[in-house]
C-alpha positions as CSV (number, residue, x, y, z in Angstrom):
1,X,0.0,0.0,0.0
2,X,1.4,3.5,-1.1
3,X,1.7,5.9,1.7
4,X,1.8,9.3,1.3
5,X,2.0,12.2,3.7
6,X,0.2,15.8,2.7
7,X,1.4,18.7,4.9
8,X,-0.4,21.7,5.4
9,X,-0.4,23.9,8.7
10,X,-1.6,27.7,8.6
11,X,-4.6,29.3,9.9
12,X,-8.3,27.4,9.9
13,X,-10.2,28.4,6.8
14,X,-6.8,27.6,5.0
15,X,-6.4,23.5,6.4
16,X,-10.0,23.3,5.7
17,X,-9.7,24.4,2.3
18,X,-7.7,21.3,1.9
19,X,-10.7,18.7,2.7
20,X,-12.5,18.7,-0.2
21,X,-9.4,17.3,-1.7
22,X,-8.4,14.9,0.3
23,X,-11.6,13.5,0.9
24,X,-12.3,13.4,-3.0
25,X,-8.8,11.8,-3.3
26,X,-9.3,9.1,-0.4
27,X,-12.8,7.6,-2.1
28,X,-11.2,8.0,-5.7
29,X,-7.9,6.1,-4.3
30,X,-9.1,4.0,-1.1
31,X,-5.9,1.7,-2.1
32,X,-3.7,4.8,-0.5
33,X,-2.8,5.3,2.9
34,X,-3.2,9.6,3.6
35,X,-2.2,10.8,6.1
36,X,-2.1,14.9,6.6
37,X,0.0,16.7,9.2
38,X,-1.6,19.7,10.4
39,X,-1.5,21.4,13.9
40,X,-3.2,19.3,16.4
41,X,-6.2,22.2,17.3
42,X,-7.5,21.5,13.7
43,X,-7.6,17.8,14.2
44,X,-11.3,18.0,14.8
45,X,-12.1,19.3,11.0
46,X,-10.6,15.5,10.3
47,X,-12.5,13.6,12.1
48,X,-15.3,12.4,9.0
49,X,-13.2,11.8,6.6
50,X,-13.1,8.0,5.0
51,X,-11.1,5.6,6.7
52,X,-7.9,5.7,4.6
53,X,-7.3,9.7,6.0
54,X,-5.3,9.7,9.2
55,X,-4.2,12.7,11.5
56,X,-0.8,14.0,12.1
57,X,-0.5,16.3,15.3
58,X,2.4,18.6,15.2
59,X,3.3,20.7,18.0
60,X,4.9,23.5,16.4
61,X,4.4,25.7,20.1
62,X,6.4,22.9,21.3
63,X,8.2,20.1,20.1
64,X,8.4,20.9,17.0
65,X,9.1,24.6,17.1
66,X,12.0,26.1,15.5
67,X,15.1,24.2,13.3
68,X,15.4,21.7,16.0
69,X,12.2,21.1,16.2
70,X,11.5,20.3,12.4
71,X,14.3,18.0,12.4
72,X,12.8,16.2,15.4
73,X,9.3,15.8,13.4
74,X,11.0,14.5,10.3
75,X,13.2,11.9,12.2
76,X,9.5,11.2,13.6
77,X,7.9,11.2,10.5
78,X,10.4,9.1,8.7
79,X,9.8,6.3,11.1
80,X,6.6,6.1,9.7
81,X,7.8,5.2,6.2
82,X,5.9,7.5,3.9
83,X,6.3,7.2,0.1
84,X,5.3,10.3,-1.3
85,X,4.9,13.7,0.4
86,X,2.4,16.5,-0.9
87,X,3.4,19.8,0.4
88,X,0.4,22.0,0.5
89,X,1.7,24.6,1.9
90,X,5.4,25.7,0.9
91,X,6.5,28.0,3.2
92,X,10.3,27.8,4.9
93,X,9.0,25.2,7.5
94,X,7.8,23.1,5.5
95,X,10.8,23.3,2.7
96,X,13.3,22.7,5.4
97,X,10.9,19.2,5.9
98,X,10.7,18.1,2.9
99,X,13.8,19.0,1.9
100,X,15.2,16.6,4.6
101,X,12.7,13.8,2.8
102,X,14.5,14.3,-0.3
103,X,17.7,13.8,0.9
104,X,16.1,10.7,2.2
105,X,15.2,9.6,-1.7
106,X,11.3,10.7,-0.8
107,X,9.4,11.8,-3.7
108,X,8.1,15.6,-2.5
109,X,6.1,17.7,-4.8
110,X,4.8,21.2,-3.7
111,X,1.9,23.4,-4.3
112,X,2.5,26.4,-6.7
113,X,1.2,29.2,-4.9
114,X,0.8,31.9,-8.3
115,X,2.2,34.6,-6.5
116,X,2.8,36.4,-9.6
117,X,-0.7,36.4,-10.1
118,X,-2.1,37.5,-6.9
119,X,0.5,40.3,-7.0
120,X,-1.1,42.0,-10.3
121,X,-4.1,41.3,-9.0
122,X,-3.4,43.3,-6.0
123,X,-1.1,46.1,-7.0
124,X,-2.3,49.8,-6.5
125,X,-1.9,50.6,-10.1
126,X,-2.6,48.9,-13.2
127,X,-4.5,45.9,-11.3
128,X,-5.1,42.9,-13.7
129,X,-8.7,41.4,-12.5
130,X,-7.7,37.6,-13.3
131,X,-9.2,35.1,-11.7
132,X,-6.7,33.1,-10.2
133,X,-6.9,29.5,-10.0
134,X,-8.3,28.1,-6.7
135,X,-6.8,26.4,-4.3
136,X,-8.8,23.6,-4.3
137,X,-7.2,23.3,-8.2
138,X,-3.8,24.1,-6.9
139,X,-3.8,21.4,-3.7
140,X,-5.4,18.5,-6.6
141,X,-2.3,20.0,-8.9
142,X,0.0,18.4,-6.2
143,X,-1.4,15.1,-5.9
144,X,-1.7,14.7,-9.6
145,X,2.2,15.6,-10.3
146,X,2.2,12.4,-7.5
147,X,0.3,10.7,-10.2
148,X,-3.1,10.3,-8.7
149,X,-5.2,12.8,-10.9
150,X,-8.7,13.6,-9.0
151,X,-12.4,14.7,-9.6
152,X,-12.9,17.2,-6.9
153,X,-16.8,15.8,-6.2
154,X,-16.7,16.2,-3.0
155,X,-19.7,17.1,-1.2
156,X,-19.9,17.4,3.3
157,X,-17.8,16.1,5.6
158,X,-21.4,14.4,6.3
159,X,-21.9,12.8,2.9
160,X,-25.8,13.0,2.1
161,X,-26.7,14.1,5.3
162,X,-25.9,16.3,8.3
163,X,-24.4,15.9,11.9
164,X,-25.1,14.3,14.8
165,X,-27.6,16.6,16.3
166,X,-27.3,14.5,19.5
167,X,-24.3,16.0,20.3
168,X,-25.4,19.5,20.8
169,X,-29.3,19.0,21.8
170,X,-28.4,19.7,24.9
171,X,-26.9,23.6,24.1
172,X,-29.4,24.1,21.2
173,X,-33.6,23.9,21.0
174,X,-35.5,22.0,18.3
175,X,-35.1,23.5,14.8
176,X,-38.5,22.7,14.1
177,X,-39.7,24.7,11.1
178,X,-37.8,27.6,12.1
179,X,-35.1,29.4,9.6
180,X,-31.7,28.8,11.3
181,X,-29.6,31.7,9.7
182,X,-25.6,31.6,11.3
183,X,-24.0,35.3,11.6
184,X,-20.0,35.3,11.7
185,X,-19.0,38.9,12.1
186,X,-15.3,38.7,12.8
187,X,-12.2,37.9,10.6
188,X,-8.8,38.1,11.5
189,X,-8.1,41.6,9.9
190,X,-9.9,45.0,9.6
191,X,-9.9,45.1,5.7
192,X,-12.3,42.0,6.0
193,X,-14.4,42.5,8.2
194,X,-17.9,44.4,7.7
195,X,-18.5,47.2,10.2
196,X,-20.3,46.0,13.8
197,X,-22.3,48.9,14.0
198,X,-23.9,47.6,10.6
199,X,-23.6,44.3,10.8
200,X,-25.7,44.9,14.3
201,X,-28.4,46.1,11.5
202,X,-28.5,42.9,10.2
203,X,-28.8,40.9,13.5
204,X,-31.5,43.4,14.8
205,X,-33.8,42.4,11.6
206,X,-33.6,39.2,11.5
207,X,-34.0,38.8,15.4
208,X,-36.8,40.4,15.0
209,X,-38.6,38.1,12.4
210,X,-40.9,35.5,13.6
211,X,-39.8,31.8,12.7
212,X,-36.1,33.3,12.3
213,X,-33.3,31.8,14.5
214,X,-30.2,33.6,14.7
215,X,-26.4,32.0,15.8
216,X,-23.8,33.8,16.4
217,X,-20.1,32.7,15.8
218,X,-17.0,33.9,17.0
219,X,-14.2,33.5,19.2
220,X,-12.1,35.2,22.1
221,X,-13.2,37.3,24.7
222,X,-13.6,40.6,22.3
223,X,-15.6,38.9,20.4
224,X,-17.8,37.1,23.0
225,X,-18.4,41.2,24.4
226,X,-19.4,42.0,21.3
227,X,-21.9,39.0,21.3
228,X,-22.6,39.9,25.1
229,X,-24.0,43.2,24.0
230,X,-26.1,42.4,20.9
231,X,-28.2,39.3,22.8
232,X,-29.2,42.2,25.7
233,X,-30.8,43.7,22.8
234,X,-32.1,40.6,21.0
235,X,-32.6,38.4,23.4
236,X,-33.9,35.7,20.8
237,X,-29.9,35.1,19.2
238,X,-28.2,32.5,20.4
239,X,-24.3,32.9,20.6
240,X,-22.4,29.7,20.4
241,X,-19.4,31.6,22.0
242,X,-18.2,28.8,24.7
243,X,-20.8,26.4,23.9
244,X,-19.9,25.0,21.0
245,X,-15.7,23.2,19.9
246,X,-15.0,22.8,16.5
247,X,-16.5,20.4,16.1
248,X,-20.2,21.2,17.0
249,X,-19.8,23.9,15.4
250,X,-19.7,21.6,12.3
251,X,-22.6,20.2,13.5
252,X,-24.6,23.3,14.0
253,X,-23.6,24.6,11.1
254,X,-24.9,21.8,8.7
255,X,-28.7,22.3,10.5
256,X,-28.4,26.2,8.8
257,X,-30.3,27.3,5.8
258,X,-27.5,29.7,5.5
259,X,-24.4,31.3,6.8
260,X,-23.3,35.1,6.8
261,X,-19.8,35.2,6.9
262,X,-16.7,37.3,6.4
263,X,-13.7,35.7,3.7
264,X,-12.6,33.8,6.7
265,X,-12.6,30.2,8.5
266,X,-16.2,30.4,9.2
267,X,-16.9,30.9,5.2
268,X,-14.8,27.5,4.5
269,X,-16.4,25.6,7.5
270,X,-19.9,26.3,6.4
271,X,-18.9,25.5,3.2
272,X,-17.8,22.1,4.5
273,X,-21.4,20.8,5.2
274,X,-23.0,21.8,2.4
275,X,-24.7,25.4,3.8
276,X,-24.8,28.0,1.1
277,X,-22.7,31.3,2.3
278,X,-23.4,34.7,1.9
279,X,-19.7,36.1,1.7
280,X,-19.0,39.9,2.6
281,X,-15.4,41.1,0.6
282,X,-13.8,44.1,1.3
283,X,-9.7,44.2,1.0
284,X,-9.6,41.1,-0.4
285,X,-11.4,39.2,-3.3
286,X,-12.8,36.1,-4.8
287,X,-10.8,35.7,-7.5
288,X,-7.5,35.4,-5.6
289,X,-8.9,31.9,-5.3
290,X,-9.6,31.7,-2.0
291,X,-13.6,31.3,-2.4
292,X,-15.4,28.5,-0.1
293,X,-16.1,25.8,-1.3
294,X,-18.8,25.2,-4.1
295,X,-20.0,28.7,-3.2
296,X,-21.5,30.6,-5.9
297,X,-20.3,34.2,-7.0
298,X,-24.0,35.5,-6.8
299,X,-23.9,35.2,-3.3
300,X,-20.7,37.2,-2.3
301,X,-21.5,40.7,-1.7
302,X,-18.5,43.5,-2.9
303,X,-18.1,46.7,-4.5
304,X,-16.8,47.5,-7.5
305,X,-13.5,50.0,-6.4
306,X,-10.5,50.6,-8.6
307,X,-8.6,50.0,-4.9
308,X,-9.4,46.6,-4.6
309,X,-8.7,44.1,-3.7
310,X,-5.4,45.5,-2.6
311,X,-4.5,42.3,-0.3
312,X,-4.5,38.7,-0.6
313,X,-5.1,37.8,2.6
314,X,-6.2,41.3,4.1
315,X,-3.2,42.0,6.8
316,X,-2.8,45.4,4.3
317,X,-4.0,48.4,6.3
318,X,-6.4,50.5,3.6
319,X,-4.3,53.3,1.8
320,X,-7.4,55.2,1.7
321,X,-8.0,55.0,5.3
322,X,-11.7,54.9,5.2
323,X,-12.3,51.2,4.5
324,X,-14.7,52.6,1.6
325,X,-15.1,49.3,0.4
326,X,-17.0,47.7,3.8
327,X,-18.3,50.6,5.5
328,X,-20.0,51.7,2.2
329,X,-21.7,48.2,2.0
330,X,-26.0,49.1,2.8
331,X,-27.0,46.9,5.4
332,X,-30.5,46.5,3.4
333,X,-28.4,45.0,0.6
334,X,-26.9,42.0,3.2
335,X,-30.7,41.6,4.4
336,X,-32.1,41.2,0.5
337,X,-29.1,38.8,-0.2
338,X,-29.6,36.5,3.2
339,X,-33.5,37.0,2.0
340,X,-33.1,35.1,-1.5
341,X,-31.9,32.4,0.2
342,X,-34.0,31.6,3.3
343,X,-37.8,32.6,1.5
C-alpha cells in the first residue's frame, strides 16, 4: 500500500480548504494510505473523513518549534515510512521538511502558490482582474504531479446528510420549522471585516422576524463582548461563544439554511457541510482563489472599487483610510441577499 503524507499547517479556513481534496482523493484512491499533518487544534475538522485519511498532530508551540524542532518531526515522520509527500503549503518550515525527505530519496512535490498572479491582482496601479486558480485546483495540482489525478466531487464532511444533532441537543432547542440563519462577524483583519455597528443592523432584523433563528459565531473574549451586547438587545440570538468546539460547530452549522460570513474560517467551515454562504469582501477578493467551497459568486457581496482588492489575505492596512469598500456596504443590501436564500 502506497503511503503518502500531505502537509499543510496555517490558519483554519486555510487546512479546511484542503478537505475537499483529500476527501475526494481518499474515495477516488481507497488503495492509498493519507495521512495529513496539520497542527493538532485543527484535528477535529478531520475527524469524517473516509477511513484511509489519518491525522498527524504537530506541535509546532512545542516540540516541533523552530530548526530543531523540524528536524525532530522528520526523524519522527520518517519512522513512519511515507512514500510520497504532498506539500500544500510551501513555506520555509515546511521546505526545510521536505527538503530533509529528499535527501532521504522521498518523492516531494509542492503546491504552486501563483504569486505572480495574486500580486497583479493586487497592486495599486494597473490591477489585472484575473481570476486566479483556486486552491482547491492548486492542492489536486500536487497530488496529480504524485500521479493520482482527482475529480474534486466532494460534497460534506457528512456525505448525504448532516451531523449528529445528538451532540449538541443539549446547548441548542428543536429547529422545528424555524429558519436557522448563522451570523459570523469577525475575521482576523480589519480590511475583512464588515462594520459591527452595521452588521448589528443585520442581527437586529432578523432577530426580530418570527420563525427566524439567529447563531452567532466567534471566538475570544472581544468577540464574546461583542456577542454579550447584541443578545441584551435581541434576546432571541443565540451565541455559540463557549458552547460549542470545532466540532459542534460543524454540526450546527450543517442544520443552517444559510451562513453570513466574512472571507474567513467560518466561510470554509460552512462551506464544508454543504450550507450556502453569503460572503462579505472588502480588502480582499474572490478571485485570488480563495472562495469556499462550491460557493456561488452571486452570493458574495462586494463593491466595485478601482482600490481593490489591494490584499491577498487582508493583513494590508487600507491606503485610503476609510475602508470605503465595507463601511460603504448598505446593510439592506446584506438583508435582501440573506433573504433570496432563506424565503
Amino acid at each position: 500500500m502506497t503511503r503518502i503524507l500531505i502537509i499543510r499547517f496555517s490558519a483554519i479556513g486555510d487546512v479546511a480548504m484542503t478537505i475537499p481534496v483529500i476527501y475526494s482523493f481518499a474515495n477516488q484512491y481507497p488503495q492509498v494510505d493519507i495521512t495529513v499533518l496539520s497542527r493538532r487544534v485543527l484535528q477535529p475538522l478531520f475527524q469524517e473523513m473516509p477511513p484511509n485519511v489519518h491525522y498527524y498532530a504537530a506541535d509546532l508551540k512545542g516540540k516541533h518549534k523552530g530548526i530543531r524542532g523540524v528536524y525532530r518531526l522528520y526523524k519522527e515522520l520518517k519512522a513512519e515510512h511515507f512514500d510520497m509527500i504532498a506539500d500544500f503549503h510551501n513555506v520555509i518550515r515546511t521546505k526545510l521538511l521536505c527538503t530533509l525527505f529528499r535527501f532521504a530519496k522521498v518523492r516531494v512535490e509542492s503546491v504552486s502558490k501563483g504569486r505572480m498572479g495574486k500580486q497583479k491582482l493586487t497592486r495599486r496601479r494597473n490591477k489585472i482582474l484575473k481570476n486566479q486558480k483556486s486552491s482547491f485546483r492548486r492542492f489536486a495540482d500536487v497530488l496529480e504531479k504524485l500521479g493520482y489525478p482527482i475529480l474534486l466531487n466532494f460534497a460534506s464532511i457528512y456525505g448525504n446528510g448532516k451531523g449528529d444533532f445528538s451532540k449538541i441537543a443539549s446547548i441548542i432547542p428543536n429547529k422545528g420549522s424555524d429558519i436557522w440563519i448563522g451570523i459570523a462577524p469577525f475575521a482576523k483583519h480589519e480590511g475583512k471585516i464588515y462594520p459591527l455597528n452595521l452588521q448589528e443592523k443585520v442581527v437586529a432584523h432578523f432577530a426580530s422576524t418570527n420563525h427566524v433563528k439567529v447563531f452567532l459565531f466567534g471566538g475570544g473574549k472581544e468577540e464574546a463582548n461583542v456577542f454579550d451586547n447584541w443578545l441584551k438587545k435581541y434576546p432571541t440570538v443565540i451565541s455559540t461563544v463557549g458552547k460549542l468546539n470545532m466540532s459542534t460547530e460543524l454540526i450546527l452549522m450543517s442544520y443552517l439554511d444559510v451562513m453570513l460570513s466574512m472571507d474567513s474560517a467560518n466561510m470554509h467551515m460552512a462551506s464544508l457541510v454543504d450550507i450556502p454562504v453569503i460572503s462579505i469582501w472588502g480588502a480582499t477578493h474572490p478571485y485570488a482563489g480563495f472562495m469556499g467551497w462550491k460557493q456561488l459568486p452571486v452570493n458574495t457581496i462586494q463593491l466595485d472599487m478601482p482600490c481593490r482588492p489591494c490584499s491577498v489575505y487582508g493583513e494590508s492596512p487600507c491606503y485610503r483610510g476609510d475602508y470605503a469598500c465595507m463601511n460603504n456596504i448598505d446593510p439592506e443590501r446584506v438583508i435582501k441577499k440573506i433573504e433570496g436564500i432563506i424565503y
